[in-house]
Jmol script that loads the backbone (N, CA, C; Angstrom):
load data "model"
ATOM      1  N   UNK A   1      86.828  99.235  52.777  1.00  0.00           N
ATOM      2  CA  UNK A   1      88.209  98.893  53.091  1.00  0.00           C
ATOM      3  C   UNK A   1      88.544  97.581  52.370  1.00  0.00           C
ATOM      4  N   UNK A   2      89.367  97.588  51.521  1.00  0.00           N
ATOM      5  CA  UNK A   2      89.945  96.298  51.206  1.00  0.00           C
ATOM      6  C   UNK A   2      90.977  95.492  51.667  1.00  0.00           C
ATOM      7  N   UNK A   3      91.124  94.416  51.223  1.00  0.00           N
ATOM      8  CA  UNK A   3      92.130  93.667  51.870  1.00  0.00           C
ATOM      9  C   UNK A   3      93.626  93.830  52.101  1.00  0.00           C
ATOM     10  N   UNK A   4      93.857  94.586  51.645  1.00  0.00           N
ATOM     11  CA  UNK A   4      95.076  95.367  51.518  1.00  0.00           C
ATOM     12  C   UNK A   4      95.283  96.206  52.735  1.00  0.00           C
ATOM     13  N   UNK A   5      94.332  97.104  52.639  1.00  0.00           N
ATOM     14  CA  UNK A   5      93.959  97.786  54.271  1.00  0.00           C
ATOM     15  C   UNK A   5      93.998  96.914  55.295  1.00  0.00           C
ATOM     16  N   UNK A   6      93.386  95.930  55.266  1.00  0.00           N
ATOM     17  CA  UNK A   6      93.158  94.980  56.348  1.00  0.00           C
ATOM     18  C   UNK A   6      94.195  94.354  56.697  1.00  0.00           C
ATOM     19  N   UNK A   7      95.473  94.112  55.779  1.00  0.00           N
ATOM     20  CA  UNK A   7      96.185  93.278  56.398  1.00  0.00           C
ATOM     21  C   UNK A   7      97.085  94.328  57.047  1.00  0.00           C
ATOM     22  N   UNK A   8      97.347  95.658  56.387  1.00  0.00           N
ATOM     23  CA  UNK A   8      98.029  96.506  56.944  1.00  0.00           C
ATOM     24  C   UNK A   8      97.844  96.817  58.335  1.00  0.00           C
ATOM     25  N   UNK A   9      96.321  96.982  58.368  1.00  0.00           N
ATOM     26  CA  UNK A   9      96.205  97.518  59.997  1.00  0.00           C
ATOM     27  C   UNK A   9      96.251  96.118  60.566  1.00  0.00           C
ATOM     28  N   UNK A  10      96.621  94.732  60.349  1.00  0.00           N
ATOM     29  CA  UNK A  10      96.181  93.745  61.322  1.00  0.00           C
ATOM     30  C   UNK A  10      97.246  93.862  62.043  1.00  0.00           C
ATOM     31  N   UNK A  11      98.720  94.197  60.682  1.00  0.00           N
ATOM     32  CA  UNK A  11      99.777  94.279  60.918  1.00  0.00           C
ATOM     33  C   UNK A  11      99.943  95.374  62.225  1.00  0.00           C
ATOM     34  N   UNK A  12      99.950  96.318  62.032  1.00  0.00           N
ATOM     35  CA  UNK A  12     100.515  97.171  62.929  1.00  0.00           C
ATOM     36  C   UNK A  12      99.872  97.139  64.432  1.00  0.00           C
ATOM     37  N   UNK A  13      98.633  96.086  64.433  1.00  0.00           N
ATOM     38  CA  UNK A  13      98.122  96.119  65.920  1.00  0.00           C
ATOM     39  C   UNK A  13      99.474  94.844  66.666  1.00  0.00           C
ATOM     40  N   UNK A  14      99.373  94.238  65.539  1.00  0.00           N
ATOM     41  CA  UNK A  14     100.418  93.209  65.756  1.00  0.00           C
ATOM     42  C   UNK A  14     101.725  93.433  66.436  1.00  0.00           C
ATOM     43  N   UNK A  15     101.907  94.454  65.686  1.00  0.00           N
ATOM     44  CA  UNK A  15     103.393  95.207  66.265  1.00  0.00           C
ATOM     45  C   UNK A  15     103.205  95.987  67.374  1.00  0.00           C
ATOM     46  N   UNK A  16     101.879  96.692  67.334  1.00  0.00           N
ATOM     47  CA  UNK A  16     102.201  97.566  68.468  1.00  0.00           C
ATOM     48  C   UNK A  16     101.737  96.429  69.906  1.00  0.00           C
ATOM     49  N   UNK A  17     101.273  95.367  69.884  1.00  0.00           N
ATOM     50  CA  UNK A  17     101.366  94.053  70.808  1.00  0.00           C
ATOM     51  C   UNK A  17     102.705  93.817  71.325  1.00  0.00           C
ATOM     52  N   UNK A  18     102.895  93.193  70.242  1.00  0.00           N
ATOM     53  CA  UNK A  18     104.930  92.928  70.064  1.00  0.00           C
ATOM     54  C   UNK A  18     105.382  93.584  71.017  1.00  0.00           C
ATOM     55  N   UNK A  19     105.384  94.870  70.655  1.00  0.00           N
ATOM     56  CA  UNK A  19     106.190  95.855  71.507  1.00  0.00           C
ATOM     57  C   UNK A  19     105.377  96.482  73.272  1.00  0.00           C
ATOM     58  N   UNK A  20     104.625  96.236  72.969  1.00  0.00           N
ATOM     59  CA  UNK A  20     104.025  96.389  74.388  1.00  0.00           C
ATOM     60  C   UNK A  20     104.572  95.236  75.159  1.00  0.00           C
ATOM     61  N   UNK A  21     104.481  94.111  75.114  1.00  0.00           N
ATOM     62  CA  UNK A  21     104.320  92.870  75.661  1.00  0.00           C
ATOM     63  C   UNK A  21     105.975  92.928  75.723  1.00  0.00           C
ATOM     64  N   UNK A  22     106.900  93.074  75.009  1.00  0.00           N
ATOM     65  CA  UNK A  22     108.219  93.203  74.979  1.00  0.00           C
ATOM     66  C   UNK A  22     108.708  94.455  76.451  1.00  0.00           C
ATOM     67  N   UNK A  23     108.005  96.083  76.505  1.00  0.00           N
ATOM     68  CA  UNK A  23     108.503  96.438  77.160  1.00  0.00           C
ATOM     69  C   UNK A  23     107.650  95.887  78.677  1.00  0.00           C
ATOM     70  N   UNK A  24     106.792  95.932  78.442  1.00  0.00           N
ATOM     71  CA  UNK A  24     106.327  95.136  79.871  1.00  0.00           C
ATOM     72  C   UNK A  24     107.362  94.067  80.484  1.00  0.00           C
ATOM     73  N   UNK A  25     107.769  93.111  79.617  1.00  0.00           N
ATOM     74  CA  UNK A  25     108.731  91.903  79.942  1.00  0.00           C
ATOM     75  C   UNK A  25     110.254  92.642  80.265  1.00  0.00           C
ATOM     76  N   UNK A  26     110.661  93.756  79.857  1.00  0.00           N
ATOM     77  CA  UNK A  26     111.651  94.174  80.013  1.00  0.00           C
ATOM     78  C   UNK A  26     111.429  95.366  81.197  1.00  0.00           C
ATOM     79  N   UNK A  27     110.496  95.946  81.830  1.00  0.00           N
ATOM     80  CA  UNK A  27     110.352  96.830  83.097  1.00  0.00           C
ATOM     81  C   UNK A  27     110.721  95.509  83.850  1.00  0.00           C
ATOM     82  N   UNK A  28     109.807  94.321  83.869  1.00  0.00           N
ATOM     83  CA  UNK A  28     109.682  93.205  84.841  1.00  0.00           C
ATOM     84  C   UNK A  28     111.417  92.832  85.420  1.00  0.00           C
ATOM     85  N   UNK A  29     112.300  92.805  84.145  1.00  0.00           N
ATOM     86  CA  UNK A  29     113.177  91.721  84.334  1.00  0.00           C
ATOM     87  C   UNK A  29     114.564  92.630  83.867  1.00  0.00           C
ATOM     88  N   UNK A  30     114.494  94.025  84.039  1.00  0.00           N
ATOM     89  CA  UNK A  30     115.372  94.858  84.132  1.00  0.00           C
ATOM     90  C   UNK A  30     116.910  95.346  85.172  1.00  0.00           C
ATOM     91  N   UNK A  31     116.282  94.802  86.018  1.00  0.00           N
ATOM     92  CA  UNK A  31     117.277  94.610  87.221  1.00  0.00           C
ATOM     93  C   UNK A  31     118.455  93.763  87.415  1.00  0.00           C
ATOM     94  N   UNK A  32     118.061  92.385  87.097  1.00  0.00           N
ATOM     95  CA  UNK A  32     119.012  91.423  86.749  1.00  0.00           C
ATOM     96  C   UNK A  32     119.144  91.429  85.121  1.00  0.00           C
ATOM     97  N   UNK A  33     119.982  92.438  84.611  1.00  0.00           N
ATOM     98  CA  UNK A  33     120.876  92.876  83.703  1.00  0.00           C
ATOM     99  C   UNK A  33     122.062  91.743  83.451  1.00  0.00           C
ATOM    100  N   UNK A  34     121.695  90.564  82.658  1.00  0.00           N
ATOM    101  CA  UNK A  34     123.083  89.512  82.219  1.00  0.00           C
ATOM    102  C   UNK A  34     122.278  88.466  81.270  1.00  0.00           C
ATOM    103  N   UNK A  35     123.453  87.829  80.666  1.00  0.00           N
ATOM    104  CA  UNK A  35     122.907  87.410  79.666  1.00  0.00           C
ATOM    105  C   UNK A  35     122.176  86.346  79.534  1.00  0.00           C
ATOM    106  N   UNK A  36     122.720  85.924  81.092  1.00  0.00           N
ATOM    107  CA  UNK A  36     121.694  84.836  80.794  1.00  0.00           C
ATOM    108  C   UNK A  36     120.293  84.706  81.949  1.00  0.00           C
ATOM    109  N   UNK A  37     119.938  85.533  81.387  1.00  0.00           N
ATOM    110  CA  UNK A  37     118.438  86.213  82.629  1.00  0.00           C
ATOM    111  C   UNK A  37     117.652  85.925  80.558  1.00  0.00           C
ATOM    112  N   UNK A  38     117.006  85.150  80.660  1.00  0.00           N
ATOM    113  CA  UNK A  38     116.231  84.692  79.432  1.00  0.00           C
ATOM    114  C   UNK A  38     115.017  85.266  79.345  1.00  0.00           C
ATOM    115  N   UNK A  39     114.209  86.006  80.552  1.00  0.00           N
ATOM    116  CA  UNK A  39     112.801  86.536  79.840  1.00  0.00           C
ATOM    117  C   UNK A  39     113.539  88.211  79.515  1.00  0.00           C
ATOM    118  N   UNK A  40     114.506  88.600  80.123  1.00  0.00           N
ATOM    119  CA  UNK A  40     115.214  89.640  79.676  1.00  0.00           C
ATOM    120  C   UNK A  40     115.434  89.735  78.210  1.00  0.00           C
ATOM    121  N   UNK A  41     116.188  88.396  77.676  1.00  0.00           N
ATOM    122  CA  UNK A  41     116.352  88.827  76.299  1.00  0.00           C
ATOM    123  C   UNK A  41     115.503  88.225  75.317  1.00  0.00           C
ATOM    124  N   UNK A  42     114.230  87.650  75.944  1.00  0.00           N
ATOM    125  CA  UNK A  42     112.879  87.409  74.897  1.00  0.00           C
ATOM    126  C   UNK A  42     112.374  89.002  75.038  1.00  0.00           C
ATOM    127  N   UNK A  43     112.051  89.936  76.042  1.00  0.00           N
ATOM    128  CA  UNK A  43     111.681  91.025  76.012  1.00  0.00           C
ATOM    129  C   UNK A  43     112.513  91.829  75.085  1.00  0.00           C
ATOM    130  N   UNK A  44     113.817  91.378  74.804  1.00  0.00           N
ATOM    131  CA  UNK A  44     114.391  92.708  73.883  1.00  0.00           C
ATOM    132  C   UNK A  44     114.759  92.107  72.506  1.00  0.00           C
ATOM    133  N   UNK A  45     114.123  90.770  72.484  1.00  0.00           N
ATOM    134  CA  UNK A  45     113.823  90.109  71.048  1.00  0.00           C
ATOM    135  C   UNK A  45     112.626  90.513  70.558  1.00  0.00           C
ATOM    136  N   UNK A  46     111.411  90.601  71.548  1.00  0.00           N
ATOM    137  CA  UNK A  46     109.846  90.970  71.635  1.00  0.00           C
ATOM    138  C   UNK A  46     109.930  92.723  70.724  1.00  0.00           C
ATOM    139  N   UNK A  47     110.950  92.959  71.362  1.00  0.00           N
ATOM    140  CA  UNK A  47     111.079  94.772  70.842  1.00  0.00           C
ATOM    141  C   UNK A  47     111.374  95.162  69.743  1.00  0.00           C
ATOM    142  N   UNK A  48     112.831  94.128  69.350  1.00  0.00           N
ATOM    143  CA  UNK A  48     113.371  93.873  67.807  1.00  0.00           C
ATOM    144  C   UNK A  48     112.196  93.884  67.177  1.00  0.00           C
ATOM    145  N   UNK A  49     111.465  92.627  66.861  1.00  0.00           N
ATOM    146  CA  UNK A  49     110.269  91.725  66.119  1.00  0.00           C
ATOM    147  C   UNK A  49     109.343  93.296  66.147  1.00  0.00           C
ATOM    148  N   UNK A  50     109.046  93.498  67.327  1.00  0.00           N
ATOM    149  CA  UNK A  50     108.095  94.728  67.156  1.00  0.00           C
ATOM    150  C   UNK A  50     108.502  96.300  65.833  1.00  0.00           C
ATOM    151  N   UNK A  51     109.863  96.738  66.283  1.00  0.00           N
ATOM    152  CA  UNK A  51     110.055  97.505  65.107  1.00  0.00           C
ATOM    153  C   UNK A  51     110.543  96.953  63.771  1.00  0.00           C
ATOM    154  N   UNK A  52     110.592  95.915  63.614  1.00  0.00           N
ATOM    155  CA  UNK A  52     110.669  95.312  62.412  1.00  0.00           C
ATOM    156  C   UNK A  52     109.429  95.130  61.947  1.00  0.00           C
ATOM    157  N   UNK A  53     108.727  94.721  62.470  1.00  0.00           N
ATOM    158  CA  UNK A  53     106.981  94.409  62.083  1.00  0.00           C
ATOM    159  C   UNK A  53     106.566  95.582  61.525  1.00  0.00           C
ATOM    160  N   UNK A  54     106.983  96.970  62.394  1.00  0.00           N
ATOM    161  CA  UNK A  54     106.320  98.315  62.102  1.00  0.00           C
ATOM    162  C   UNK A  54     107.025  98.609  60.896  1.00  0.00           C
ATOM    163  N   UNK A  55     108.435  98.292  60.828  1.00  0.00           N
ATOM    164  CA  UNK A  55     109.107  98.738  59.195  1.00  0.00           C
ATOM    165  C   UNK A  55     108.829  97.798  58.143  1.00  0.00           C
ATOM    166  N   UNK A  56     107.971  96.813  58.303  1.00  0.00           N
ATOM    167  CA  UNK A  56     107.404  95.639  57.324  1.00  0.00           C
ATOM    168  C   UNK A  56     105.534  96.598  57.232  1.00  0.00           C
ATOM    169  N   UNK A  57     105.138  96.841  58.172  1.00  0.00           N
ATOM    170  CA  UNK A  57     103.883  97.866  57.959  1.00  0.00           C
ATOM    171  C   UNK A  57     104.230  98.830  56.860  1.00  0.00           C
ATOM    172  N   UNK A  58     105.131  99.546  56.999  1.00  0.00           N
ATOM    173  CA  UNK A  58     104.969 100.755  56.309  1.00  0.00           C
ATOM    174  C   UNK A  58     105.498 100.085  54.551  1.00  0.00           C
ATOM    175  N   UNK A  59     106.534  99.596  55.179  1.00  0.00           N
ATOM    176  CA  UNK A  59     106.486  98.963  53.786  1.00  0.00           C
ATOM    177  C   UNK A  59     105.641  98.400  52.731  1.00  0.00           C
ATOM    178  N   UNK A  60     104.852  97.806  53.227  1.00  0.00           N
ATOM    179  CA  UNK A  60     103.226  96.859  52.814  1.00  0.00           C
ATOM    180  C   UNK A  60     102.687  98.050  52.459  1.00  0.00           C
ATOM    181  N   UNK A  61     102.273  99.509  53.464  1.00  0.00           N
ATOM    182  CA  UNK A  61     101.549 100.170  52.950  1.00  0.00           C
ATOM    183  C   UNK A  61     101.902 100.738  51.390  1.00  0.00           C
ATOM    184  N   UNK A  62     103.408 101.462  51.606  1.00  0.00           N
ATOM    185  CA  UNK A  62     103.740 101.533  50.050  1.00  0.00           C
ATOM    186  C   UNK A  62     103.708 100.819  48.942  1.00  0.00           C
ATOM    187  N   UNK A  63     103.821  99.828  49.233  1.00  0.00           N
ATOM    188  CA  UNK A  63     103.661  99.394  47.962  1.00  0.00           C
ATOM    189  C   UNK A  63     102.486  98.657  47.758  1.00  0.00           C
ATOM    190  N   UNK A  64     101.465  98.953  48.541  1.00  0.00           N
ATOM    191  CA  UNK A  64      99.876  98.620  47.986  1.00  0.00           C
ATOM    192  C   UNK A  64      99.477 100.182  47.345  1.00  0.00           C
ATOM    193  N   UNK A  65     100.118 101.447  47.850  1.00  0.00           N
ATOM    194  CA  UNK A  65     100.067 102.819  47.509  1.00  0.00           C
ATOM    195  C   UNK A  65     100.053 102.311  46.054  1.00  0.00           C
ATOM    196  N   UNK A  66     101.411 102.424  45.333  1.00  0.00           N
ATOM    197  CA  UNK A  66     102.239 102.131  44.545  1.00  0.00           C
ATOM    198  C   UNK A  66     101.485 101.555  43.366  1.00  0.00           C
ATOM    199  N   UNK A  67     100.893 100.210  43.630  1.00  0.00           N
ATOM    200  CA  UNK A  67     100.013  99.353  43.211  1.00  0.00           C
ATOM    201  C   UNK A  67      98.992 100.132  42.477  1.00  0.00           C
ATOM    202  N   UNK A  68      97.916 100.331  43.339  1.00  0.00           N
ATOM    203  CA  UNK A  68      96.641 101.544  43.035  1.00  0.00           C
ATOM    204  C   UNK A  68      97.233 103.017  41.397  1.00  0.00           C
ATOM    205  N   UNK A  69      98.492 103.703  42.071  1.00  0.00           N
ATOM    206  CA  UNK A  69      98.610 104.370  41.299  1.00  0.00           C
ATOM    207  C   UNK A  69      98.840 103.619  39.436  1.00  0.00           C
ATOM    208  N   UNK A  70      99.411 102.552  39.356  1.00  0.00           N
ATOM    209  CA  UNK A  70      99.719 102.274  38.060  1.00  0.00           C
ATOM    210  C   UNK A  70      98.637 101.689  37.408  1.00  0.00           C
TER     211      UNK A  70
END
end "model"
wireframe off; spacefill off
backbone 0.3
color backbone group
């Protein structure tokens, strides 16, 4: 496995953290629904960051793909 691999998968444990830890914080603090309930909207910042991380994964993977072929 090279480093390329490695950062890919560090990535996506990363994200799938992100997003765990995000919906956990958001079951917790779901009830009091307003804006200014603050672990509410770190949990649905936590969620953002998480599928962004995963669309920065796949991305990384392609174009280390990409790389290899030329």
């Amino acid at each position: 496995m090279n480093t390329d691999e490695k950062a890919a998968r560090t990535l996506g444990w990363m994200a799938w953290t992100t997003v765990i830890i995000g919906a956990l914080l958001l079951v917790l603090n779901v009830s009091d629904f307003r804006s200014e309930n603050f672990p509410l909207m770190v949990s649905i910042g936590f969620l953002i960051a998480g599928v962004n991380m995963f669309i920065m994964n796949i991305v990384f993977r392609l174009m280390t793909l990409q790389k290899r072929e030329v």
